[in-house]
N, C-alpha and C positions, 0 to 999 in steps of 0.2 A: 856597168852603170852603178849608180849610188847603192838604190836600191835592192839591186841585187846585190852588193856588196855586203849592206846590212845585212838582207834577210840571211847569206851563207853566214855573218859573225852570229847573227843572234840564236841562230836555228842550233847551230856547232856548239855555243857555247849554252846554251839550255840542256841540248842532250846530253853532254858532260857532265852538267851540274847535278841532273839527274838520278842519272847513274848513278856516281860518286854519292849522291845523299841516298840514294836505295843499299849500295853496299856500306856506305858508313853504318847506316838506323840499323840494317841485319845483323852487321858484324859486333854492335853494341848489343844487341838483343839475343841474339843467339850463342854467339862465342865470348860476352863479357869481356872482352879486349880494353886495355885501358886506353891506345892509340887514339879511337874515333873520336872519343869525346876530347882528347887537345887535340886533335888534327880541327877538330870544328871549333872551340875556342881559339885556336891560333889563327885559319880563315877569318872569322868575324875581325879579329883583332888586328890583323895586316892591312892598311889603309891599301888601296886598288892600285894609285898612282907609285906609289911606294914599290909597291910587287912587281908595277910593270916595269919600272926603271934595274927591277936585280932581273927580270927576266933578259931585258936587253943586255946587263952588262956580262951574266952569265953564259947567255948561249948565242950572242953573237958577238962581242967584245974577246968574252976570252975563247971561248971553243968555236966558235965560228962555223955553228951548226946553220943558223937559221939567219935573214937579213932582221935590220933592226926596226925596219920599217918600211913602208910605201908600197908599190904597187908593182906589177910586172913590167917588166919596158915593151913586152910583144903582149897582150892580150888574148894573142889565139895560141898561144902557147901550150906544153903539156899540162897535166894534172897536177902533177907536182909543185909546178912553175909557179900556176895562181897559191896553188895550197900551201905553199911556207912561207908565203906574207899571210897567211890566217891563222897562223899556227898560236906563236906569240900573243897576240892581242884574244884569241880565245881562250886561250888557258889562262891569263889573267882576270877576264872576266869568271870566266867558270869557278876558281879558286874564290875567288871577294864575293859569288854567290853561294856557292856549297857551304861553306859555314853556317850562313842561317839557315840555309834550306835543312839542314843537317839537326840542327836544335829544333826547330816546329815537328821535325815528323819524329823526331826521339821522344820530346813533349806527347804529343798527337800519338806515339804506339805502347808509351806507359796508360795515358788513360783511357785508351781502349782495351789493353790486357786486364781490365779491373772491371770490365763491362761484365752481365749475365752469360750471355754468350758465349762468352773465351772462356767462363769457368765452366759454361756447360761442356764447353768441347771438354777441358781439362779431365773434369769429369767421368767422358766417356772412352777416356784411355786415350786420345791420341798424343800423338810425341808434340813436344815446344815447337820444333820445325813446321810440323804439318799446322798446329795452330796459327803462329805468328803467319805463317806463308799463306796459307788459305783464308783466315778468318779475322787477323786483327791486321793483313797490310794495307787492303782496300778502304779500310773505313780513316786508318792512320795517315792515310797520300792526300786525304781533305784538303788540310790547311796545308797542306805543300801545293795543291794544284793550284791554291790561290795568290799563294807568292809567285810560282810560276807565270802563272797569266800578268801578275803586275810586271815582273823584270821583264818579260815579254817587253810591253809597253816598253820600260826604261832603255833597255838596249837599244831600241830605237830612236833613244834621241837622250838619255841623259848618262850614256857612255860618251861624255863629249870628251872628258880627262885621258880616258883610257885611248882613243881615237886618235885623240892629238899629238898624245906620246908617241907610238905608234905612227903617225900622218899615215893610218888607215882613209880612206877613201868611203866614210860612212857618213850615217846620217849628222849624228855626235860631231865628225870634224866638219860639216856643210855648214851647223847651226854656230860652230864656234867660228869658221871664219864669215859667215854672213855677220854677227856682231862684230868680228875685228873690223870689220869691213861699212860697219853702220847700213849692211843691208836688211835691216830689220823688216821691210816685206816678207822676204825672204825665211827670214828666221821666224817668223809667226808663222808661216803657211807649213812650214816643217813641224813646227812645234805643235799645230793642228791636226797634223797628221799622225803624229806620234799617240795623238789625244785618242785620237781614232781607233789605232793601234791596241792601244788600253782597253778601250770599253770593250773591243770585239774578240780582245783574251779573257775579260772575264765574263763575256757572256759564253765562249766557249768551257771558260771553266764550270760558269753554273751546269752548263749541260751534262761536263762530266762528272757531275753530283749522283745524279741520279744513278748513273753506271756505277760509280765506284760502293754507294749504298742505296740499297734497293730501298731502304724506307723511305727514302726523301725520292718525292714525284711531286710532279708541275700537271697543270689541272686538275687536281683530283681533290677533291669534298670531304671530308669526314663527316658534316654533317648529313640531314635529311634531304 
């Protein structure tokens, strides 16, 4: 179904992006690599649609790893079968995300390493690893969790470019062909639901505020 369609692109191509922005930020931070920081200017800078048309021409065109699009013809088919129509259209998405995800939390674990805190660890002998790993990565995933929660939202409904490329069977290609199609019911009630989507990523984001820094709490008073 649609839906489930979405949720495995978006789910896939989140946890990717993820990753990839946790090992980018570390391998900046702790091994001073010069790679991360272009591999993250070169993401931002690859428009989405652009990327997915070399994915296509690359590894199904010429190597003839992966299909270039669409959907299984059996449905109840192996793992595999559904999973290399997801393949392409997530690593696309994930690539045109990790770039910025990649800049906020490098931003986000420079000005944490300048906090009291990280100099008190420094302070008491422990190594840059145990620092950056235990004490400035949780407070530096902040403004990442809040991009996170927004693409959340977006991949449900404004990967409609990447979708179409693709003729992925998601939310993106329902709302692109309900406009080709002047079914604009249709296309509002998607695009409502994506709205949905949105607000209930970042209210999960607020929650994992708290988790990731213990200062910030929801009911609590400082005053009398």
């Amino acid at each position: 179904c649609i839906m489930g369609n979405e949720f495995n692109l978006a789910v896939v191509a989140l946890l990717f992006a993820t990753l990839l922005t946790l090992v980018g930020s570390l391998l900046a931070d702790l091994a001073y690599t010069w790679l991360a920081p272009r591999v993250s200017f070169a993401g931002i800078s690859v428009p989405p649609f652009w990327l997915a048309l070399l994915l296509i021409l690359l590894f199904a065109v010429t190597l003839g790893w992966l299909p270039a699009g669409g959907q299984p013809l059996d449905p109840g088919g192996g793992f595999w079968d559904g999973a290399k129509y997801l393949v392409l259209p997530a690593v696309s998405l994930t690539l045109a995300s990790v770039g910025g995800h990649t800049r906020y939390m490098r931003a986000a674990m420079v000005e944490t390493l300048r906090q009291d805190h990280i100099r008190t660890a420094r302070a008491k002998g422990l190594s840059e690893r145990r620092v950056v790993l235990h004490h400035a990565l949780r407070n530096a995933l902040i403004p990442v969790v809040t991009i996170i929660a927004l693409d959340f939202g977006y991949l449900f409904s404004g990967a409609l470019i990447t979708e179409t490329i693709f003729a992925y069977p998601g939310m993106g290609k329902l709302i692109f062909d309900a406009i080709m199609g002047n079914d604009f019911n249709l296309a509002l009630v998607a695009l409502l639901f994506a709205t949905g989507v949105t607000l209930a990523g970042n209210i999960l984001a607020d929650l994992a505020y708290a988790w990731l820094d213990p200062r910030i709490g929801f009911g609590r008073s400082d005053g009398p």
